[in-house]
C-alpha positions, -999 to +999 in steps of 0.1 A: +854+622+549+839+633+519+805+645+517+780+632+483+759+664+477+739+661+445+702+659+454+683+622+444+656+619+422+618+614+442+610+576+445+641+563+458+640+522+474+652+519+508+662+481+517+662+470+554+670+433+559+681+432+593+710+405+601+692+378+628+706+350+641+681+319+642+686+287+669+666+261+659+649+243+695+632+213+681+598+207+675+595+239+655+604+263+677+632+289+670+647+313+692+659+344+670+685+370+687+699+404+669+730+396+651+760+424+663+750+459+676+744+471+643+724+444+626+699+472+608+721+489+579+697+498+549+705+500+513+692+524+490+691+526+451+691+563+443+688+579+405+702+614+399+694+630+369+715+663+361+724+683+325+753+658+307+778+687+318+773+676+354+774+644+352+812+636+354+816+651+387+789+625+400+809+597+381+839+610+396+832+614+424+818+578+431+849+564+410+876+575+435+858+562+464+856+527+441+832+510+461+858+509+491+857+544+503+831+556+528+811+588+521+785+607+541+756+613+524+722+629+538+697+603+535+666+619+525+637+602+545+646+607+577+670+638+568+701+617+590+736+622+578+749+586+575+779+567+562+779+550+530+797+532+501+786+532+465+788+495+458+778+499+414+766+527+396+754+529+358+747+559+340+724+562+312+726+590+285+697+608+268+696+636+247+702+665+269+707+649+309+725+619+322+709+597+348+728+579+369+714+553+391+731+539+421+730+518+451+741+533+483+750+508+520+751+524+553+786+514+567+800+518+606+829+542+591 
């Protein structure tokens, strides 16, 4: 498995919405139980901004694993080396760099 080694940009969103199932018992009251054993997979929008020259091995890299393709990355919070695809990607282009945001979801290989 490949490994995604360009560093993000500070100020990074990290999504947890973990998956809960809900049982409604009548009269408002709800019982609410985990949903699978790994019910707490986060998301994260990353930016990288790098020299134009460096950008096309960023967009390459994400292109061949087309959203399908499981990568490790080192997710820089909590410095864990976790399993991820790249589900979009845009890039924008300024005079001398390329930024290239991106939303990253933790996978079970």
């Amino acid at each position: 498995m490949e490994m995604f080694n360009w560093d993000v940009a500070p100020g990074m969103k990290e999504k947890a919405e973990p998956k809960v199932k809900v049982i409604g018992m009548g009269g408002g009251y709800a019982e609410r139980q985990q949903d699978g054993i790994n019910n707490d997979l986060r998301e994260y929008n990353v930016m990288i901004t790098v020299p134009k020259e460096e950008a096309d091995p960023i967009d390459d890299f994400l292109t061949r694993h087309n959203a399908v393709k499981s990568f490790l990355w080192r997710e820089p919070n909590r410095n864990r080396l976790i399993t991820v695809v790249c589900s979009s990607w845009a890039t924008t282009v300024m005079s001398e760099h390329k930024t290239i945001t991106a939303t990253f979801k933790e996978v079970v290989a």
